[in-house]
C-alpha positions as CSV (number, residue, x, y, z in Angstrom):
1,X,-19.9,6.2,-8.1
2,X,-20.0,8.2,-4.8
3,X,-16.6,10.8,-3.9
4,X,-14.6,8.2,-2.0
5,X,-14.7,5.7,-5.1
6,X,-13.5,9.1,-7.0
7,X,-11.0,10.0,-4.5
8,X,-9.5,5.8,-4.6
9,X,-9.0,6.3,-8.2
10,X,-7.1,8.9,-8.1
11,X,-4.8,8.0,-5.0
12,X,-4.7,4.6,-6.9
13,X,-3.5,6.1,-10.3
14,X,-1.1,8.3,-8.4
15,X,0.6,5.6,-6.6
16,X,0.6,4.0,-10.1
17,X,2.5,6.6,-11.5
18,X,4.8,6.9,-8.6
19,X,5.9,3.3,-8.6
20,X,6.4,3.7,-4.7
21,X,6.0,0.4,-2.6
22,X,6.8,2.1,0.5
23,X,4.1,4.8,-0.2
24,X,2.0,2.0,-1.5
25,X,1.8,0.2,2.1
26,X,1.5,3.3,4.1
27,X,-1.6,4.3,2.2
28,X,-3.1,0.7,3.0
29,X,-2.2,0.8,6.3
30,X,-3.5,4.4,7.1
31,X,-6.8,3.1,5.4
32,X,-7.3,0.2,7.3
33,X,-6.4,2.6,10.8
34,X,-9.1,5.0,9.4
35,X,-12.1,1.8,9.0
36,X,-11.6,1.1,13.1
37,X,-13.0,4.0,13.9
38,X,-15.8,4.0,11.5
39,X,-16.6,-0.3,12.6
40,X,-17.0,1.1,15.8
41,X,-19.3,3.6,14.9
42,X,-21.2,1.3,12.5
43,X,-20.6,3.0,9.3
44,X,-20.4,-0.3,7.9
45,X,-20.5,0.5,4.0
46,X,-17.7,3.1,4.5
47,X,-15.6,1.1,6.5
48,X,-15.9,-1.7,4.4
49,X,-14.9,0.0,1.4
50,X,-11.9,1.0,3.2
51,X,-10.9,-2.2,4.1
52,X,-11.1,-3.1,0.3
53,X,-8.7,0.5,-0.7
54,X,-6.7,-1.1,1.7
55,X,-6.1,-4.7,0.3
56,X,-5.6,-3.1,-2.9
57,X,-2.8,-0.7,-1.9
58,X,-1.2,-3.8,0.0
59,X,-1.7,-5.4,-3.3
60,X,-0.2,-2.8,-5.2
61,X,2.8,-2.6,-2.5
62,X,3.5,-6.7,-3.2
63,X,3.6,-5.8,-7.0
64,X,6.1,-3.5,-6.8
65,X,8.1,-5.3,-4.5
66,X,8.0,-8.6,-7.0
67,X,8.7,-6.2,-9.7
68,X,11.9,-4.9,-8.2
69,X,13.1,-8.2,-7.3
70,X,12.7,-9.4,-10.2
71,X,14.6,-6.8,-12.1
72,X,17.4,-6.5,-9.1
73,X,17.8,-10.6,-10.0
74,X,17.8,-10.1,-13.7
75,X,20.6,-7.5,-13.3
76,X,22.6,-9.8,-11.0
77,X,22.3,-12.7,-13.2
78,X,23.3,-10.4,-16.3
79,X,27.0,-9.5,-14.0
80,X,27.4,-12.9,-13.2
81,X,27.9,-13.6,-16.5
82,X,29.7,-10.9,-17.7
């Protein structure tokens, strides 16, 4: 497992723990801005796994968005029939 795997994990459990969709997506974007630079150079293996931090902080956005939909729809349903 080399540092940036080490380093994902951690910024992964950390946006686990902060349950932060907003935080979530501008970790995913600012990892996709950092692979351009690193395509261009042809750093491929780095880039790459970038671009896969990336999909996985998006997906961990999309979560927590469903997740507070969800519960904001519960709650509205539960008033409606109250």
């Amino acid at each position: 497992m080399k540092i940036q795997d080490v380093l994902f994990l951690l910024v992964l459990t950390f946006l686990i723990y902060k349950r932060n969709s907003k935080l979530s997506l501008i970790f995913g974007l600012g990892a996709l801005v950092l692979s351009i630079p690193l395509f261009y150079l042809q750093i491929f293996f780095t880039a790459q796994h970038l671009v896969y931090y990336a999909v996985a902080f998006i997906f961990l956005s999309i979560v927590f968005n469903l997740a507070k939909y969800k519960s904001a729809k519960s709650n509205s349903n539960k008033r409606n029939e109250a």
